[in-house]
Structure formats: C-alpha cells, structure tokens
RODO-2510 file (C-alpha; in nm, 4 decimals, decimal comma):
residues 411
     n   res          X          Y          Z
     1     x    -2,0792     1,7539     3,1214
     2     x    -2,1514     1,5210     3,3747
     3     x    -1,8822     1,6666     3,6107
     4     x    -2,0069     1,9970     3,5424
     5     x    -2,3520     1,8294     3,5813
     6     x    -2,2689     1,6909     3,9496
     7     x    -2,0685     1,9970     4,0965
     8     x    -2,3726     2,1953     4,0214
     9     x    -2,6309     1,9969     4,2266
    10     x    -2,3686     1,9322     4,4903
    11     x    -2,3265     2,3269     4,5360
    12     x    -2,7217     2,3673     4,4791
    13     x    -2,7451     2,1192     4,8109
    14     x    -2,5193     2,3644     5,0137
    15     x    -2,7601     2,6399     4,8806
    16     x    -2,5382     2,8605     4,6943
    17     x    -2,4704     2,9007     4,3011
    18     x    -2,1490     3,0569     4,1989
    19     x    -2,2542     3,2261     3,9072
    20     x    -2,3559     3,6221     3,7828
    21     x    -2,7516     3,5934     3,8546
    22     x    -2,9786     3,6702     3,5363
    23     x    -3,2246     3,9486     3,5469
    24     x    -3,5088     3,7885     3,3895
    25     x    -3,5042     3,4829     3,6830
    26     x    -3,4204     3,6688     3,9772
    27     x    -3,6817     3,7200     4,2624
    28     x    -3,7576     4,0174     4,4822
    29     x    -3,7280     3,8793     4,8329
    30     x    -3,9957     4,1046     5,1390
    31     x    -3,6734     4,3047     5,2239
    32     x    -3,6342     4,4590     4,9115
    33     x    -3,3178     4,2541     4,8123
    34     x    -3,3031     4,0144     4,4753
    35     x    -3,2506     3,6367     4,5364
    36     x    -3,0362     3,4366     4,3661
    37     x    -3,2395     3,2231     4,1057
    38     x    -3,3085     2,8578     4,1620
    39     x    -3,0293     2,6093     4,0342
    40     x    -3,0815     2,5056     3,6704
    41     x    -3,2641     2,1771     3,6589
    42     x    -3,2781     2,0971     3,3134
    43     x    -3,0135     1,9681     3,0862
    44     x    -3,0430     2,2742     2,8841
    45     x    -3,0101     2,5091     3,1528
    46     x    -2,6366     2,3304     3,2548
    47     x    -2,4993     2,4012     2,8607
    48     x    -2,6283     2,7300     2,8559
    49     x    -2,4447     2,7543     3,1744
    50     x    -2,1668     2,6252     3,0595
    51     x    -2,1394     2,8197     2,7455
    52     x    -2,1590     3,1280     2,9520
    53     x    -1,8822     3,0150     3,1657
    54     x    -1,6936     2,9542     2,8489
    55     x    -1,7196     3,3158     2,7264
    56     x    -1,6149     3,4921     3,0863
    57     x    -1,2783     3,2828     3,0246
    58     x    -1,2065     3,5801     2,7588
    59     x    -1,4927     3,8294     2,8163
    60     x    -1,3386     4,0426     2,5404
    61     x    -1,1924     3,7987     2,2820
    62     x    -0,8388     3,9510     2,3474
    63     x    -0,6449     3,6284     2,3407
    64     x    -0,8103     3,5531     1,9694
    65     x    -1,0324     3,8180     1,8371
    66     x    -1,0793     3,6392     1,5698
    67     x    -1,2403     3,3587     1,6962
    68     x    -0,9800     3,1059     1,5172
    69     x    -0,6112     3,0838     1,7064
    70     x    -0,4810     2,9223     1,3855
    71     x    -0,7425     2,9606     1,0835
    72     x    -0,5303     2,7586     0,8436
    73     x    -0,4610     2,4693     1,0940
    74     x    -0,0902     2,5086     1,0768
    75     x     0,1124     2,7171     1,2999
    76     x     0,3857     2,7511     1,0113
    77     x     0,2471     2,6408     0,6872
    78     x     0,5360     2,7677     0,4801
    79     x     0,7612     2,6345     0,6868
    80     x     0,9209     2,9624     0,7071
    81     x     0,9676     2,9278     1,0526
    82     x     1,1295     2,6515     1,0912
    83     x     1,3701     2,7787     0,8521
    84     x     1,4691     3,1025     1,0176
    85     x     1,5473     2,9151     1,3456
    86     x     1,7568     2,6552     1,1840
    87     x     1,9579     2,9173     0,9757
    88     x     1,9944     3,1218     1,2953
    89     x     2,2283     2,8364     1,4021
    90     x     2,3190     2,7673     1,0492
    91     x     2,4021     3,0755     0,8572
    92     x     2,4798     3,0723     0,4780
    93     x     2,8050     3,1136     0,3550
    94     x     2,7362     3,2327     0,0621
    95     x     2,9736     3,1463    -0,2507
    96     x     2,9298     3,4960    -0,4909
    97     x     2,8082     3,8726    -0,5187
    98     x     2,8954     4,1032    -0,7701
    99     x     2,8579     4,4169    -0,5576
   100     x     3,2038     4,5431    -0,5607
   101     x     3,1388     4,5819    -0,9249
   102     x     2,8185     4,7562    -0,8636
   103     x     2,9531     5,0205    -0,6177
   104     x     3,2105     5,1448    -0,8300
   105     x     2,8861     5,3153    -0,9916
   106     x     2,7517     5,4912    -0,7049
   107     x     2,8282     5,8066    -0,5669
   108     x     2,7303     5,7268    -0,2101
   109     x     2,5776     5,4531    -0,0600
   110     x     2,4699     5,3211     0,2427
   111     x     2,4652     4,9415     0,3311
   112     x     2,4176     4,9806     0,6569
   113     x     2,1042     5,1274     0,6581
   114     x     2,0015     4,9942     0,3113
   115     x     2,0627     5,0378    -0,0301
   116     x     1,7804     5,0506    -0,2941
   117     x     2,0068     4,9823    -0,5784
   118     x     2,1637     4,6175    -0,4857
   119     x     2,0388     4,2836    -0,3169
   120     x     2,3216     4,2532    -0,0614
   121     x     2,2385     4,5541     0,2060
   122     x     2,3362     4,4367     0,5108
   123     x     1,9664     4,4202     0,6519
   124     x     1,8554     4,1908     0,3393
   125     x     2,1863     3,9992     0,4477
   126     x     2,0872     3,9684     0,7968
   127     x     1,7459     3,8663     0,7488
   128     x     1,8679     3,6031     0,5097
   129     x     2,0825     3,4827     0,7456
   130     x     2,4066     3,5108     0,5865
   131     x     2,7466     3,4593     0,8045
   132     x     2,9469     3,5178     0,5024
   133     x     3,0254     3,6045     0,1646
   134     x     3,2742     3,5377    -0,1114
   135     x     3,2622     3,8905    -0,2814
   136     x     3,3188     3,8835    -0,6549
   137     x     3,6354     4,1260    -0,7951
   138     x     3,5730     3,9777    -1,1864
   139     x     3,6149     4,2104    -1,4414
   140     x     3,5169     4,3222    -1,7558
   141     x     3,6496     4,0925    -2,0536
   142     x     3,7640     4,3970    -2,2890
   143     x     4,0467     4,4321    -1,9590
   144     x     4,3288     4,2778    -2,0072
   145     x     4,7190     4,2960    -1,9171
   146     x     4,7743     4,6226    -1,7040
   147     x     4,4563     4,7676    -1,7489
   148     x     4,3118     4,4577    -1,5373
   149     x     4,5838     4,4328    -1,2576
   150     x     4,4996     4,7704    -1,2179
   151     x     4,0808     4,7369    -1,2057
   152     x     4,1096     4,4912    -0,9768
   153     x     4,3599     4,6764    -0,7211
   154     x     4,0869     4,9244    -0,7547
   155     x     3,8229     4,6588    -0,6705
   156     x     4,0460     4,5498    -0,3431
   157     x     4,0551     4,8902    -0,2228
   158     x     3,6942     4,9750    -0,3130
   159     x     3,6040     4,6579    -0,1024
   160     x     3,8248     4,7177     0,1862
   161     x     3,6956     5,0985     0,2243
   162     x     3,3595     4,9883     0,1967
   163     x     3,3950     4,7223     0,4798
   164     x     3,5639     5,0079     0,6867
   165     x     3,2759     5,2299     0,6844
   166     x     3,0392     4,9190     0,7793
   167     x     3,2232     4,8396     1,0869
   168     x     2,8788     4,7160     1,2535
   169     x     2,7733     4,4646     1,0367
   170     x     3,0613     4,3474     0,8095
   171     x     3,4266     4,2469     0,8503
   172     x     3,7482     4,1479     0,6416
   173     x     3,8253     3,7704     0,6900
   174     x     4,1065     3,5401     0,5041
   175     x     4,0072     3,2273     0,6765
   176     x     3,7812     2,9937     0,8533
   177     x     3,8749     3,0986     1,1928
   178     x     3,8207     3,4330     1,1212
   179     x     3,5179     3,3419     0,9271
   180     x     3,3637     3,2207     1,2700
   181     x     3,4809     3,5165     1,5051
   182     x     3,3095     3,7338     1,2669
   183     x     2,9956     3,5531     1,3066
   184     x     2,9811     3,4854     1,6730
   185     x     3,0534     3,8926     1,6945
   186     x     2,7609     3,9232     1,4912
   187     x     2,9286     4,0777     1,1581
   188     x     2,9042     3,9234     0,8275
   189     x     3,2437     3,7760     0,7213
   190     x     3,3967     3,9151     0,3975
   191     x     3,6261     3,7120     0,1843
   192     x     3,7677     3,8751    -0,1348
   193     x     3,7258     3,6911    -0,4537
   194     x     3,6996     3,5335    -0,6808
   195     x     3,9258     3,7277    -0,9169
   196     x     3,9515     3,6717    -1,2581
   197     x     4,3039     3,4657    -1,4182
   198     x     4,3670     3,8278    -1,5902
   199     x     4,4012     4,0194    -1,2658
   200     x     4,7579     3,7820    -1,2156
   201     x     4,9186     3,9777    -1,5169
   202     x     5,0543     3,6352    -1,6074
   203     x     5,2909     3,7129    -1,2837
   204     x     5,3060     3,4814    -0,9474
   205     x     5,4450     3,8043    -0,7962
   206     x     5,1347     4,0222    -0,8576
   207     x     5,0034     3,6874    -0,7375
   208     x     5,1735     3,6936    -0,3974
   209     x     5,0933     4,0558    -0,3828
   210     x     4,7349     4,0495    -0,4015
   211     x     4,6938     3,7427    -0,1444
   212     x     4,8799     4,0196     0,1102
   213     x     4,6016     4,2355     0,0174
   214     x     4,3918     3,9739     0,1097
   215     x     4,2627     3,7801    -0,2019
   216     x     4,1316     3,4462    -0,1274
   217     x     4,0091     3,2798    -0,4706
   218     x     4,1036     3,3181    -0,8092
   219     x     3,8946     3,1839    -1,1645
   220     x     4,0865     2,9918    -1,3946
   221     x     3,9550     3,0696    -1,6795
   222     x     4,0707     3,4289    -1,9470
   223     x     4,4291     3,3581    -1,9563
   224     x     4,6476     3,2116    -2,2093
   225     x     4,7265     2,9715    -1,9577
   226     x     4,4198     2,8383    -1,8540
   227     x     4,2032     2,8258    -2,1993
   228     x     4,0141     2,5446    -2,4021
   229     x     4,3529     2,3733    -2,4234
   230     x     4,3827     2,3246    -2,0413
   231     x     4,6298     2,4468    -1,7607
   232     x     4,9721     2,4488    -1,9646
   233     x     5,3157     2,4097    -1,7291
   234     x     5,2669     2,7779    -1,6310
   235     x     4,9219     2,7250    -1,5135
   236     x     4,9667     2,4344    -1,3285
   237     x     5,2786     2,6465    -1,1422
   238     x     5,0044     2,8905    -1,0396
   239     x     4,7749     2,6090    -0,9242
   240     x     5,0815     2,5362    -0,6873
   241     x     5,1410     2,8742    -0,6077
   242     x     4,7982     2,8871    -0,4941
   243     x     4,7739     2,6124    -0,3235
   244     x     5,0916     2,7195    -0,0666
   245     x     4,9504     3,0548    -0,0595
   246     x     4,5883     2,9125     0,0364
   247     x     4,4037     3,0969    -0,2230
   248     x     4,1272     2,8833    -0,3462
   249     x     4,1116     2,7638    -0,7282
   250     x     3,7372     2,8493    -0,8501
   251     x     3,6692     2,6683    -1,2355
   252     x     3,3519     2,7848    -1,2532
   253     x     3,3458     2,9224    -1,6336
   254     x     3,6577     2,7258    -1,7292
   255     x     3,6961     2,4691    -2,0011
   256     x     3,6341     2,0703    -1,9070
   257     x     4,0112     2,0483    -1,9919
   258     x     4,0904     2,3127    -1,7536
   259     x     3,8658     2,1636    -1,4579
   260     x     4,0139     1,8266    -1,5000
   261     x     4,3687     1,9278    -1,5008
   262     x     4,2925     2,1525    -1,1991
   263     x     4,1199     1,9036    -0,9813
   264     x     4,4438     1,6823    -1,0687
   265     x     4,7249     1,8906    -0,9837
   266     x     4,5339     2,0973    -0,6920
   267     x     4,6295     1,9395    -0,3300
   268     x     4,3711     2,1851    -0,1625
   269     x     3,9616     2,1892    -0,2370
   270     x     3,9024     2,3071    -0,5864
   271     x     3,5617     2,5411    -0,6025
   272     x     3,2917     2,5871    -0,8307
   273     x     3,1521     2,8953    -0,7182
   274     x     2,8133     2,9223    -0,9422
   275     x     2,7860     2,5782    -1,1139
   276     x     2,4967     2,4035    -1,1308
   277     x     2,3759     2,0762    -1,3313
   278     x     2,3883     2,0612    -1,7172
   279     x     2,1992     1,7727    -1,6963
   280     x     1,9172     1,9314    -1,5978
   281     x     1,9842     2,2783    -1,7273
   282     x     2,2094     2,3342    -2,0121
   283     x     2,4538     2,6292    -1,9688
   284     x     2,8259     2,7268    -2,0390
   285     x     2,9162     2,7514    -1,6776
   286     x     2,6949     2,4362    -1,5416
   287     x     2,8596     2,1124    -1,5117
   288     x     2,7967     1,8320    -1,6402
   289     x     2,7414     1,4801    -1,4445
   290     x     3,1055     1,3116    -1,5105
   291     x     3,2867     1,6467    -1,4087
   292     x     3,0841     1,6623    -1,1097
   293     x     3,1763     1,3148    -1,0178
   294     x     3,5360     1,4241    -1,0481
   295     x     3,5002     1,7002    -0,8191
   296     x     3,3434     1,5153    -0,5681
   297     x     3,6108     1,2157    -0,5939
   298     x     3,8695     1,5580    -0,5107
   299     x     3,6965     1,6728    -0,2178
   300     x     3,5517     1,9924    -0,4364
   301     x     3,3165     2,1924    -0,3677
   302     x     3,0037     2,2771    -0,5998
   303     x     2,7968     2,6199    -0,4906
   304     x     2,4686     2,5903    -0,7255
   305     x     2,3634     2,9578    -0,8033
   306     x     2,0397     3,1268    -0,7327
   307     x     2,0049     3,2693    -1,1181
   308     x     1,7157     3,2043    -1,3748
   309     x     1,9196     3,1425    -1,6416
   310     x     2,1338     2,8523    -1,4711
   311     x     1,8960     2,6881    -1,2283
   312     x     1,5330     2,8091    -1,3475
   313     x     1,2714     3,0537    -1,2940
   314     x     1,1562     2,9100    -0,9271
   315     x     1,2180     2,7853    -0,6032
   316     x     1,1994     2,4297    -0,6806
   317     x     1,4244     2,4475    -1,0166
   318     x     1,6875     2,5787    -0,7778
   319     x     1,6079     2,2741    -0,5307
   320     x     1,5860     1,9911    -0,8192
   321     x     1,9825     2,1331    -0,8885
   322     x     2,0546     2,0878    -0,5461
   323     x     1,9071     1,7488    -0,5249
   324     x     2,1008     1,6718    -0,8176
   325     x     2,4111     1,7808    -0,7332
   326     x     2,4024     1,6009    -0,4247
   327     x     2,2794     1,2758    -0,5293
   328     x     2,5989     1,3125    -0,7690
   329     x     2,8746     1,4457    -0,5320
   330     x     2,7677     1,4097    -0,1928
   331     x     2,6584     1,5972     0,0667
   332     x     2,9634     1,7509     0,1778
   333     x     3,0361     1,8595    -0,2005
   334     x     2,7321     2,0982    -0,2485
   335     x     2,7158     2,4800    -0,1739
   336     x     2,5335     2,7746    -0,2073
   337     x     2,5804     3,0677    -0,3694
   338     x     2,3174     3,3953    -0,4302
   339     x     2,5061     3,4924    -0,7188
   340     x     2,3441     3,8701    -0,6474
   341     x     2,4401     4,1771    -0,7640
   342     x     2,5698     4,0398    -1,0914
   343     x     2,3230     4,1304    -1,3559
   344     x     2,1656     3,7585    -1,2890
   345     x     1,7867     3,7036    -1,3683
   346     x     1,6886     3,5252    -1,0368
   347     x     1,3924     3,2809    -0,9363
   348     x     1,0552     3,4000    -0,8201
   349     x     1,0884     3,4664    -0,4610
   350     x     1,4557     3,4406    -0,4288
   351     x     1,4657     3,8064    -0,5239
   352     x     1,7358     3,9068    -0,3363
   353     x     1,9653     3,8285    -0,0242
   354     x     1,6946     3,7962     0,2222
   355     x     1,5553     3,5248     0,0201
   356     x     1,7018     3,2561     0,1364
   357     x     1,4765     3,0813     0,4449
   358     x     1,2227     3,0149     0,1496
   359     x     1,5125     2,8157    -0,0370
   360     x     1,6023     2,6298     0,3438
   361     x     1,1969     2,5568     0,3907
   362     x     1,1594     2,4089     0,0424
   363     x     1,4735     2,1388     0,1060
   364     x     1,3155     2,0993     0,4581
   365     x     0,9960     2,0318     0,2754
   366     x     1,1550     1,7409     0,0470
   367     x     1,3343     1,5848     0,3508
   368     x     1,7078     1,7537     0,3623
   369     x     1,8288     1,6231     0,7190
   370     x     1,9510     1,8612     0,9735
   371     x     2,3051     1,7465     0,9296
   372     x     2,2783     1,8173     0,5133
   373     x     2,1527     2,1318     0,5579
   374     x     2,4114     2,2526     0,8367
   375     x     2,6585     2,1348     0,5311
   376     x     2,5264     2,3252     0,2542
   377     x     2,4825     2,6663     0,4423
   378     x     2,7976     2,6680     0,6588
   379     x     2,9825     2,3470     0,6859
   380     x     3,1756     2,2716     0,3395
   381     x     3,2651     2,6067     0,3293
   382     x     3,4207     2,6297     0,6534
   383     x     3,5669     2,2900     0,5297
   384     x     3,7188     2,4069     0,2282
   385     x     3,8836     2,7529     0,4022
   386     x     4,0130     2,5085     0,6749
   387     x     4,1679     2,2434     0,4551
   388     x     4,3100     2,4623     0,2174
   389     x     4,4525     2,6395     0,5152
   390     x     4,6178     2,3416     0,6027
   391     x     4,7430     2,2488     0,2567
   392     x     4,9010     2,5758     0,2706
   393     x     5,1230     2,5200     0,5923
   394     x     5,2325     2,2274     0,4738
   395     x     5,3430     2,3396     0,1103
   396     x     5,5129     2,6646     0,2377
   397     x     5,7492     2,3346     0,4913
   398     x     5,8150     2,1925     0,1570
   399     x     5,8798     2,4628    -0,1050
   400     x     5,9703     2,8518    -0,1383
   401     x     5,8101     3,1053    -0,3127
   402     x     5,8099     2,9999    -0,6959
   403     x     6,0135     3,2592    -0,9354
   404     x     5,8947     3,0962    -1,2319
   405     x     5,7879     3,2753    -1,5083
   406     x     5,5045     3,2577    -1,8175
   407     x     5,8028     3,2279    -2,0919
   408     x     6,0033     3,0384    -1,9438
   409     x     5,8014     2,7530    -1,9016
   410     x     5,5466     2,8161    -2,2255
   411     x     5,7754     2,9909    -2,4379
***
C-alpha cells in the first residue's frame, strides 16, 4: 500500500492520474471539456483505488468465474491426478480377466468402441491404464478329458479372432519383449492364460501344442496329478516341461501340498495369479503367511485380486492385502490382478477396468514409493516373463522334449 501510496502522489506531482475518471467527481472545465478529478488524498480513496484496479485485472471474471481458483484448497484432493500421470509411465500389467469366457456368449461385440456387457472394453482398459493382460482360458469344472482340450482350443481361437478384429488397441504377445513393443505402439499386450491342468489332457504333447498356439500359463490345480496329495512324478515332469517351454506355473487354487512342491521343483517364477492374504481374509484361493514366505524365498510372484469376496468390499481392504503381502514377500513379489469379467463381486469404486488410478492414489496416499509402485503395476511382471524366458533357453541347451507319459510314471 505504501508503494501504491507513493507512485500515486509522485504521478499527482507531474499532474496526471492514470486511471478511468469517475462521473460523480469530474469537473466541467469553460471549454466544455470534463477534467480529470483531483488525486485521491485520503487513505480511503487509495484502497478504493486499488480495489478497482484489482477488478480491471479480469473485468469479466473469465479466468475464475467463480470467484475461488481452487474452492477446496487442493489442486488434486483425491490424488487422482497424481495417479494417472504416474500410471501413464507405469501401466498395469494386469494378472487375470475372464472375458474370453464371457464372449463365447455374445453374438457380436465391440471392444473397440465399448462393450456394455464386460469390464475390460478397451476404453475402460485405456483409461485404467493397463499395458497388459493375462487373459483367463479356465473352464468349466463339469469339462473334463476331451471335452476340455477341446473348450479350450475353442477359447485360443475365440481369443486370437477377437484380438484380430481389435488391431488398434490390442495385440498377441508371448513375452516380455513383446509385452513392451506392444505398449510403446500404444496397444494393450495380450498374453493367453492361465489355462486350467484339464486343458493338458494329461498329455505333454497337447502341452507343446498349445504353447505353439501361444499359451503362456497354466493352473495346477483339477488334475489327478496335481490334487490335495501334491504334484506326483507326472506332475512334476510337466512342471519341467513348462519350465523349458517358458509357460508360467500359476497355483492359485491349488492345494498347500501342490504349491510347495511346485515352488520346489520349478527353476522359473512360480505365479499366483489372484491370491491374496488368508490372514487377513479367509478364502480357499488366498494364501496363507508361511506359503507366502515360500514364494517369496522362490522369487514368486503374488497378484492380489480386485474381488469382494477375497480382498473386501473397498478400496482400502484391497490396499491392507497389498500392504500385507508386501510386508511378507517383498516388494518385487506382489502383483496386481483385476480379476474382471469372472463373475467376481468387486470393491466399491473398483467397478471395473478403469478403476484402477483410485487403487494407485490410495497406496500413494499410505506412502508406496515410486520405485514400489513401478514394481507392482509393471515391473515383476515384466520380471517374471523375462526370467522365465531365460530359464527356458537354458533348459531347452540341457534337455529335449520330454515323451513321458501319465502311466508310465503314476501307473
């Protein structure tokens, strides 16, 4: 005020006033003309000055008309911001959807546009930021033996035509190479699986043939050889076959027996793809704290799913899990995975695909680091495609294609 205070006399001394004049002070002069008025003397005179100089800053309140450039105080109270920006650089891989089982019931569809009927459109993908996505090709249990090789060859080429006609916004990948190409083009990276034990036919050849078709992770868990008893000798061949083939082993759903023998005899990254913590949550497919101990001692990988029923009904039950889970195997040990499109109850306001920023903000808000978050969206799962990539160079240097079969070695 005082500045304003001593340009204002210093300018009245010169014997001009840069300001609009004001009807009710101005003078007639004996030409005819109106005289500027007399500079303001008063203190009250300079703020009403001032104020008016204020208001011809924005005469018509266009930068704010409002009044209020931030009426809650925060530019981002949600934190929602933050979260799209850091996902734009971190995209989710994202460790399950059931849509190919969910297509085979519609008679058209259209995912690039959007599709009312499922949570895993390609727009709700895109705004959810998701670089890629381990698509489900589990079956019903009543299929067994034929009936489920068959189902899921139908489920392969259901997937596979339905990338094809998305040619914008999707694309086939096996591995995590591919996986990145697809995002720095700007598609959303496909990877087929998990299937369920069944769809092997109890065969390492119909094995073999569906990795050629692209099939990248298989559930141990429906087979005679991977039940409550464990992996028995012809299991544990598959877990080899597997591993030189570099499909993933997923135990998600398997028996403790089962997960421990796995996460012995697998040399690549055994998965969980929708585990969460039985300690905080029981449920048949969560994991308790000793197993997840075990997979984090192997390198595993643990992708806590985005469903009611396993995690809780909101935002924060699904980040307690994650905190959890973390605390237990380590941040490189913990994934994500939306579990959509499967029939799955989910939490309030992680409705669907698109949800998952407001997941990212909430871990922001309880002090996830940059580096832990750029591990649980992208990094561990380009980890695990990489390293079981690698496992699978080196086992095809050491050993052919195994001919074993189911009776000969648990007969």
């Amino acid at each position: 005020m005082a500045d304003l205070q001593d340009e204002l006399e210093a300018t009245a001394e010169a014997g001009a006033l840069d300001a609009p004049p004001r009807a009710e002070t101005a003078e007639v002069t004996r030409d005819g003309t109106k005289a500027p008025p007399a500079a303001p003397e008063r203190l009250e005179d300079l703020e009403n000055l001032e104020g008016q100089e204020e208001d011809l800053e924005d005469p018509d309140g266009l930068e704010d008309p409002d009044g209020l450039e931030d009426p809650d105080g925060l530019e981002d109270p949600d934190g929602l911001g933050e979260a799209h920006e850091f996902l734009a650089a971190h995209p989710v891989a994202d460790g399950y959807s059931g849509l190919p089982w969910v297509l085979r019931h519609f008679p058209s569809y259209d995912l690039e546009l959007g599709e009312g009927g499922v949570d895993t459109d390609v727009p709700r993908m895109r705004k959810g930021h998701i670089g890629a996505l381990f698509w489900s090709l589990h079956l019903s249990d009543r299929l067994t033996g034929e009936r489920a090789v068959g189902a899921t060859l139908e489920q392969l080429d259901l997937v596979r035509t339905v990338v094809h006609a998305h040619p914008e916004g999707l694309r086939l990948v096996h591995s995590a190479g591919e996986t990145t190409d697809a995002r720095n083009c700007g598609r959303i990276g496909i990877l087929l699986g998990p299937a369920g034990a069944p769809s092997l036919g109890d065969s390492l050849g119909i094995l073999r043939a569906l990795h050629a078709l692209g099939l990248k992770a298989v559930t141990l868990a429906g087979a005679s050889w991977a039940g409550e008893a464990g992996l028995s000798r012809f299991g544990e061949e598959v877990v080899r076959e597997m591993n030189r083939l570099g499909v993933l082993a997923d135990v998600s759903g398997a028996s403790e027996s089962t997960v421990r023998r796995a996460l012995a005899v697998s040399r690549a990254p055994v998965l969980c793809t929708r585990s969460a913590a039985a300690a905080l949550r029981p449920h048949p497919v969560n994991l308790p704290d000793d197993l997840l101990a075990v997979l984090g001692e192997a390198h595993g990988l643990c992708m806590v799913p985005l469903t009611a029923e396993q995690t809780g009904p909101s935002i924060r039950d699904v980040a307690d899990h994650l905190d959890h889970v973390r605390a237990i195997v380590g941040p490189e040990c913990v994934g994500l995975s939306g579990t959509y499109d499967s029939g799955a109850a989910h939490p309030q306001n992680l409705a669907d695909a698109s949800c998952y920023p407001r997941l990212v903000a909430e871990l922001m808000h309880r002090g996830w680091s940059q580096d832990d978050l750029a591990l649980l969206t992208w990094g561990n799962v380009q980890r695990v495609l990489r390293t079981a990539d690698f496992t699978a160079r080196a086992a095809q240097d050491r050993r052919e294609a195994s001919t074993a079969k189911i009776g000969d070695l648990d007969g």
